[in-house]
N, C-alpha and C positions, 0 to 999 in steps of 0.2 A: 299633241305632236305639232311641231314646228313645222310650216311647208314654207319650201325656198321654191322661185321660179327661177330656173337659169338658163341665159338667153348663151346659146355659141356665140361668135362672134362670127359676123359678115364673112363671108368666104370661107371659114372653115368648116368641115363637116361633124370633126368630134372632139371632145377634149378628153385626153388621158385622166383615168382614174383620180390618183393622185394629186391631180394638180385641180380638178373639181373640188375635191375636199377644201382643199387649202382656200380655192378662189371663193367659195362660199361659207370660211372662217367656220367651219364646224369642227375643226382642224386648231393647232395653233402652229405647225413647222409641216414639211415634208416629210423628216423622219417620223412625225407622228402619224402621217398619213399612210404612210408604207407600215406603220404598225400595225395597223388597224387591220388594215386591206390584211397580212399576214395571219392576224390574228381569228381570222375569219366571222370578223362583225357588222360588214358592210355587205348589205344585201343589192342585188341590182335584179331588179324586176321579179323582186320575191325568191330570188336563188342565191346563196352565197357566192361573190365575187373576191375571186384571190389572187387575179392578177392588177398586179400595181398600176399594170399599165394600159389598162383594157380601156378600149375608146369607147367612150358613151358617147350616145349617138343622141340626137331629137327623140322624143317619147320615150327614153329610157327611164326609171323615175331609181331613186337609190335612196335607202332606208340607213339610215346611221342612229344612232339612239334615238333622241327622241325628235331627229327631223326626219322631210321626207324632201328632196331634192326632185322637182320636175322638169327636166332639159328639155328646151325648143332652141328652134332654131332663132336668129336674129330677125 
């Protein structure tokens, strides 16, 4: 398994599902991202996540095949 560390950005608190994926290329489009999320393949802290747009926060970590995405803050 691939581990990503993803840092927010300064002042912001979460970043939308979707644009997670993308921003850490596990992804190659947004529609793909919303596929996924849909398809019910992205796990967010061990439970399936199906909203597209669900704000992952600091300490959330998110399972996509064979990575593992761990959010901190900046």
């Amino acid at each position: 398994m691939k581990k990503i560390d993803f840092k927010i950005r300064e002042g912001e608190t979460f970043i939308p599902l979707i644009q997670l994926l993308k921003a850490t290329n596990v992804v190659c489009s947004g529609s793909e991202a919303q596929q996924v999320v849909v398809d019910g393949v992205v796990l967010r802290n061990g439970a399936v996540e199906l909203r597209k747009r669900a704000k992952i926060i600091s300490g959330d970590v998110i399972l996509f095949q064979d990575f593992e995405i761990v959010v901190r803050n900046a």
